[in-house]
N, C-alpha and C positions, 0 to 999 in steps of 0.2 A: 697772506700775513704782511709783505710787505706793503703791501697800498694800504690796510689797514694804520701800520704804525710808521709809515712814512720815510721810511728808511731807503736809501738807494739802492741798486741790487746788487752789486758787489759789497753794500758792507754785509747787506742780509747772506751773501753766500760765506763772507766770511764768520758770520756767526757760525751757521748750521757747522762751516771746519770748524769751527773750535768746538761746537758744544759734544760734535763727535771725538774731538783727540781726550777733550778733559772727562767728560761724562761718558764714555766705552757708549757713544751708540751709531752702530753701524748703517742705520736705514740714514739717518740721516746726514753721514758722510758719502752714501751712495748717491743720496739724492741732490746732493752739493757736486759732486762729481758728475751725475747725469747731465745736470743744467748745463753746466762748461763743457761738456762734447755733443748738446744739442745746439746751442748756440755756435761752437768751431766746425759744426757742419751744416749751420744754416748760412754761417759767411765764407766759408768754403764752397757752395754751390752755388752762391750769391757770385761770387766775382768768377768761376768756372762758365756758366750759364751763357753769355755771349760769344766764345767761343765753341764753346756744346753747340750752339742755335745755327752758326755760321756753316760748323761742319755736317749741322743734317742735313743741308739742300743737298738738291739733286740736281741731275744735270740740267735738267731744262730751266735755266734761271734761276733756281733756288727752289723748286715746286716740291712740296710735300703730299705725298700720297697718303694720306692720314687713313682712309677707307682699307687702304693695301696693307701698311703697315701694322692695323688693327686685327686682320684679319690673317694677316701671318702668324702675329702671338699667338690668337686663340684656337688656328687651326691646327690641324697634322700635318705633320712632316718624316720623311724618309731618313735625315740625321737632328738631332740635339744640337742646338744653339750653344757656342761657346758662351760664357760669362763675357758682357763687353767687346763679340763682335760682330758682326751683321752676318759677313760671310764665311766664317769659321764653323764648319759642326763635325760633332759626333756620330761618325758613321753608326750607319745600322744595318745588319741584314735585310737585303731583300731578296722575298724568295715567292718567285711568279710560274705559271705553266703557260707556255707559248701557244700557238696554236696550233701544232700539231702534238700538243698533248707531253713536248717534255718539259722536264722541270728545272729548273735553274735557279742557284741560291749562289749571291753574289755583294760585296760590299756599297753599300750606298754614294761610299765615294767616287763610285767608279760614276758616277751619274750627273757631276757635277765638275764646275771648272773655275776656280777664283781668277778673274782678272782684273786690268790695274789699267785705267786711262786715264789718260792726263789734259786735264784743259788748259786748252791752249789760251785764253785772258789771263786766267787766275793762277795757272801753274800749277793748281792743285790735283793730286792724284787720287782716283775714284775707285775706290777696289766693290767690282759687284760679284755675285755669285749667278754663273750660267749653266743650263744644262748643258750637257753634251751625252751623245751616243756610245752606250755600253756596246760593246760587239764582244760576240761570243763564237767559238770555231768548236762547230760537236760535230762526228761524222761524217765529214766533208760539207756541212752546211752553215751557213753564217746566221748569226739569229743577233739582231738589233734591237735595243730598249734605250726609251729615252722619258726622261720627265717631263708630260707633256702640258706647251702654257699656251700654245695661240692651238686650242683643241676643245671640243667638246668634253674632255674628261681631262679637264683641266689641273695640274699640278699631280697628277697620276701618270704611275708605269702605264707603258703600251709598246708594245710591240711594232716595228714599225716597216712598209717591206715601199720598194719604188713601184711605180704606175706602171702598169700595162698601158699600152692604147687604147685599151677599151675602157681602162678606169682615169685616164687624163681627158678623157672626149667627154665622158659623165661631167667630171668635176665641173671641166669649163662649159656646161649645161647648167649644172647649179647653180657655179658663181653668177654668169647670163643671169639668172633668173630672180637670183638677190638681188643684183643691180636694177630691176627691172623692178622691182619696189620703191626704188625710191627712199627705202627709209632705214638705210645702212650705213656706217663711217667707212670714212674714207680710209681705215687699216685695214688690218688682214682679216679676213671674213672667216669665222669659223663654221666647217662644213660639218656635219654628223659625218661621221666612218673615215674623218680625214685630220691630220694633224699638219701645221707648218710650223719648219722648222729649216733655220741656214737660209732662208729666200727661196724655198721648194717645197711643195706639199706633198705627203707620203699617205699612201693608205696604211690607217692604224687599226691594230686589235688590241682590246683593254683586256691583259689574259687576266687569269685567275691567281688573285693575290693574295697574301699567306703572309705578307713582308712583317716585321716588327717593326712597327713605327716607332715615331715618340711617345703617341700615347698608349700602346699597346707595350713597351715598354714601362712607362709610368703604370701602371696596372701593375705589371712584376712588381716592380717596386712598391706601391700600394701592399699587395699582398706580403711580401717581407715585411714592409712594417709590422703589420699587423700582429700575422703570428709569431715576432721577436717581440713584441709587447704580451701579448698571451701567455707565449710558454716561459717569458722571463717571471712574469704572475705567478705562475703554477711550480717553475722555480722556486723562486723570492720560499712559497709557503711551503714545500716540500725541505728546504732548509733551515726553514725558522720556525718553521710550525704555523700557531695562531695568531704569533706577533704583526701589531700591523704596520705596513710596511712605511716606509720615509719618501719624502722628496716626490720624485715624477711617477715614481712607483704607484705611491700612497696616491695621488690624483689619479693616476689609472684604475686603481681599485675602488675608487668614490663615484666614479663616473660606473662602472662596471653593476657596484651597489644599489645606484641611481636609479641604472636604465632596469635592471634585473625586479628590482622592489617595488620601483614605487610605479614603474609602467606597463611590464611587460606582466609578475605578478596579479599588480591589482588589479589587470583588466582578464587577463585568463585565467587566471583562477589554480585552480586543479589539472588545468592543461599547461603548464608553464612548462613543464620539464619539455613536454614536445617541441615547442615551437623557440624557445627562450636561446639556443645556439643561433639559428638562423635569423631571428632578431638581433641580438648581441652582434654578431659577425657583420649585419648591413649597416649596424649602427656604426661601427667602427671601420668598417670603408671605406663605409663615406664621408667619416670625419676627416680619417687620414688624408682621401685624394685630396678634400678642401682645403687642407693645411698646408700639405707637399705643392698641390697647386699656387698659393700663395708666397712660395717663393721662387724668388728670380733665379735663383744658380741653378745646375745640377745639381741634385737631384728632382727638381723642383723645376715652375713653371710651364709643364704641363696642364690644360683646360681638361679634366678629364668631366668631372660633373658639369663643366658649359659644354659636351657634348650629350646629344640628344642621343646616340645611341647607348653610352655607357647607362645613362638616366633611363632609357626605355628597356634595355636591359634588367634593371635593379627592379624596375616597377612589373617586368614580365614575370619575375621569379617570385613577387607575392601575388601574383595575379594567379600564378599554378597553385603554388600554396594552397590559399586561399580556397579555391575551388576544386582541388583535388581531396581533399580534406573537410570540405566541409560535409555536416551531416545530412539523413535524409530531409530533416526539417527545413534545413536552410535551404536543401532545392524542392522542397513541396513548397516555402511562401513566395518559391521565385515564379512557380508553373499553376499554383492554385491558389495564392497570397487571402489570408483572411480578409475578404473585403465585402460590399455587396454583390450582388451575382450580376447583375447588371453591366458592370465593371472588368467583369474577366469572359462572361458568356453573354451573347456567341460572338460578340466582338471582344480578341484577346488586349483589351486596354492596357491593363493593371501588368499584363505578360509581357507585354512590349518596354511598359516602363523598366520590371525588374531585370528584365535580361538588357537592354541598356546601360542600367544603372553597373552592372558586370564589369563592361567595358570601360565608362568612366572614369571608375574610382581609380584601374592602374593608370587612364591618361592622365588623369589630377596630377597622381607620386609623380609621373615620368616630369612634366611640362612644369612645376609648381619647383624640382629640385632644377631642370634646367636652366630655367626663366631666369629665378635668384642668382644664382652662380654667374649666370655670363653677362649677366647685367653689372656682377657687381666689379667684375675684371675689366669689361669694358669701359667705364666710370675710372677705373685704376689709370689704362692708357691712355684715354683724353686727356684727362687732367695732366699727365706726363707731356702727351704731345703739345699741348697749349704753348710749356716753352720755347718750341723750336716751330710753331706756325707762329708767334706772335715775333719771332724772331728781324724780320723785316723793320722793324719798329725805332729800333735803335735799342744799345744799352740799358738805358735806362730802365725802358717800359719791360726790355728781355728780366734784369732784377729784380723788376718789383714781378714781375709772372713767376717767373720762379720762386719767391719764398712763397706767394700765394699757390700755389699748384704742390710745391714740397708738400705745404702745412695739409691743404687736403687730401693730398695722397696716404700721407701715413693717416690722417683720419681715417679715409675711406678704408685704407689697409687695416687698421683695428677694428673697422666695423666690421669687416669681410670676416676677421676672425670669430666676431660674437655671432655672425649670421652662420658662418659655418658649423659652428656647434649648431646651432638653432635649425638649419636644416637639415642636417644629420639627424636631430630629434625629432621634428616633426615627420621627415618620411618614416622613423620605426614606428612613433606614436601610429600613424595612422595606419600604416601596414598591422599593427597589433590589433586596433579596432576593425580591421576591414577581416580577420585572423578569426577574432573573435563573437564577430558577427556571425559567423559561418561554422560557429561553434554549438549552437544553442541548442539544444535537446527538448526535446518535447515537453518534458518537466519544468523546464525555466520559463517555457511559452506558458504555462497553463498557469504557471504561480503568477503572474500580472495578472489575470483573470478571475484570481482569490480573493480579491479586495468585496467585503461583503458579506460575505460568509465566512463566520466566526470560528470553526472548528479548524477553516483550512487557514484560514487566518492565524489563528493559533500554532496550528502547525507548524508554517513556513517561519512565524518567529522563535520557535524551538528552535528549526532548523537553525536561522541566522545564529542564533545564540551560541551554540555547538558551533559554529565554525569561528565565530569571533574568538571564542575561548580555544579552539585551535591553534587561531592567527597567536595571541596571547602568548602561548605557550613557546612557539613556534622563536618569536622573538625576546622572549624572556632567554632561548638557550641559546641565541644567537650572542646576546648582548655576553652572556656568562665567558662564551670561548672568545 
């Protein structure tokens, strides 16, 4: 409106106040108020930014680890990241079996050590986060755990015990033998079955781990959401009846209406009551982790859907489904498929395909909900990191990166919100059709086969008739309550 009528922008913001105080309208004194704390925190970050840029280098000259840093975000971790500080976290349980079989459940803090150096040019003090060695005293026996990083099981508990001489005579075999390729750095060489750590190598055992991560944590949390949204629903209407409900309520119930009608209904039919929780429940999963994943505080920031196992997980549980459920039919077209004989006998062609095709469709869900997700978090950190690697540059070029990295970030951050809904829906969509695929009865195979013949033809639009007029019915008492 204003480039249209030419107005500058402060007088056009001081319209929209007046036209809200004189005319009672409230969108657009909020949207007068939006503009003035997007702009006081686009010039807020604007002159923040080269200081921000100065304090991420690291010790080696200013070097950013962009690859490390990224991959810290999206990974697992033993504590929850404080809000705004790198080595600050929220312990967690860890709870591992040693290797002679006992158990040990103990705080994550014990695993770690904030310390503080100071460079000596710059005078600046460096606070990083290191591990250090849990020791435990059971039975007269000492039992060691540490978070292991110059290790084959890298950033994992292990158990850690000192060399024999017979396992220091091996190592310095091995390392020999790496050297002896030729095509190693010149650090610490990581051995299988050996961990370094303090300037000594220790023979490690990765025991068996049980710990609550972060994201294994975020999951709780995921599931409380969930069903405090549900049983608030079931609330809400056990209080008020058929009234429909307001606010964040009312959006949960539309969404509920959505997924329940117009997807999971119209594609199963008469089977919806079976499958329609299990549907419902993935749908809102995985909306939630999406959402909770999108934000940076506690409770939030969590990658749970950019992990491949939560994703391969979700996509296993319709892959049972699906085939523990489905009818005889649907495993007679997978082992004897209507096709010509040629085709399945004596070479099983068509048999090959169908019991392939099995497999595929959960790799699709699994790889199709991960792929999106951590593609779209990783796009989120770049864009962030760009400030603080472009940082070398001077002021200048540090503010103009940063409004341009802010502005796409909160873009990318609203699209992650519309894709999040969008893949939450598309893995039940297709989880529904892979559901009801495996639904079909020999009756619904033969009526495609009706085309032709008038009597059955006749028939099968009886039928349709009768059930439209069902549907009809069905929704005319919906609409009345």
């Amino acid at each position: 409106m204003c480039l249209l009528t030419g107005c500058r922008s402060d007088t056009y913001i001081n319209i929209l106040t007046t036209m809200s105080k004189y005319h009672k309208i409230p969108l657009i004194h909020s949207l007068a108020t939006t503009r003035r704390a997007v702009l006081g925190l686009l010039i807020a970050v604007l002159l923040m930014a080269p200081s921000a840029a100065s304090a991420a280098g690291h010790d080696e000259g200013g070097s950013l680890d962009v690859k490390g840093i990224i991959f810290e975000h999206l990974g697992d971790g033993y504590g929850w990241e404080v809000p705004f500080s790198h080595t600050d976290r929220i312990p967690l349980p860890v709870i591992v079996r040693s290797e002679d079989h006992n158990w040990f459940c103990f705080s994550s803090a014990g695993l770690t050590e904030k310390t503080e150096t100071v460079d000596p040019e710059s005078g600046k003090t460096h606070h990083a986060l290191e591990p250090v060695v849990k020791t435990i005293e059971r039975d007269g026996k000492t039992y060691r755990f540490l978070i292991a990083h110059e290790s084959a099981n890298k950033d994992k508990v292990v158990e850690i015990f000192d060399l024999t001489p017979a396992e220091q005579k091996e190592l310095d075999a091995r390392l020999a033998d790496e050297k002896k390729t030729g095509d190693v750095d010149l650090g610490v060489q990581v051995i299988d079955g050996y961990v370094y750590y303090d300037g000594k190598y220790y023979r490690e055992y990765r025991p068996l781990d049980l710990s609550v991560t972060k994201n294994v944590a975020a999951l709780f949390i995921a599931v409380i959401l969930v069903i405090a949204m549900v049983f608030g629903l079931v609330g809400f209407y056990r209080r008020k009846g058929m009234r429909a409900p307001r606010k964040g309520m009312g959006f949960f119930e539309m969404l509920v209406g959505f997924i329940y009608n117009d997807t999971i209904k119209a594609t199963l039919g008469d089977k919806t009551k079976k499958f329609a929780p299990y549907l419902l429940t993935v749908f809102f999963f995985i909306l939630v982790m999406n959402i909770v994943g999108l934000i940076v505080i506690f409770p939030g920031g969590a990658n749970l859907t950019g992990n491949i196992a939560v994703t391969l997980v979700l996509a296993l549980c319709t892959f049972i489904i699906t085939n523990i459920f489905g009818t005889k039919h649907y495993w007679k077209e997978i082992f004897w498929p209507d096709v010509p004989l040629f085709l399945k006998f004596p070479l099983p062609i068509m048999q090959l395909i169908e019991v392939f095709g099995i497999f595929t469709k959960p790799a699709a869900l699994c790889v199709r909900l991960f792929a999106n997700m951590m593609g779209g978090h990783m796009i989120v950190i770049t864009l962030t990191l760009l400030i603080f690697i472009l940082g070398a540059f001077g002021a200048a070029v540090v503010g103009l990166t940063t409004v341009v990295s802010v502005l796409f970030t909160i873009f990318m951050l609203l699209l992650d919100v519309l894709v999040s809904f969008i893949q939450a829906y598309v893995f039940t969509l297709l989880s529904t059709l892979f559901i009801s695929m495996a639904q079909i009865d020999e009756e619904e195979h033969h009526a495609k086969e009706d085309k032709g013949d008038s009597a059955a033809e006749s028939k099968d639009l009886a039928e349709l008739a009768a059930q439209k007029e069902l549907i009809s019915r069905e929704a005319a008492e919906m609409d009345l309550k």
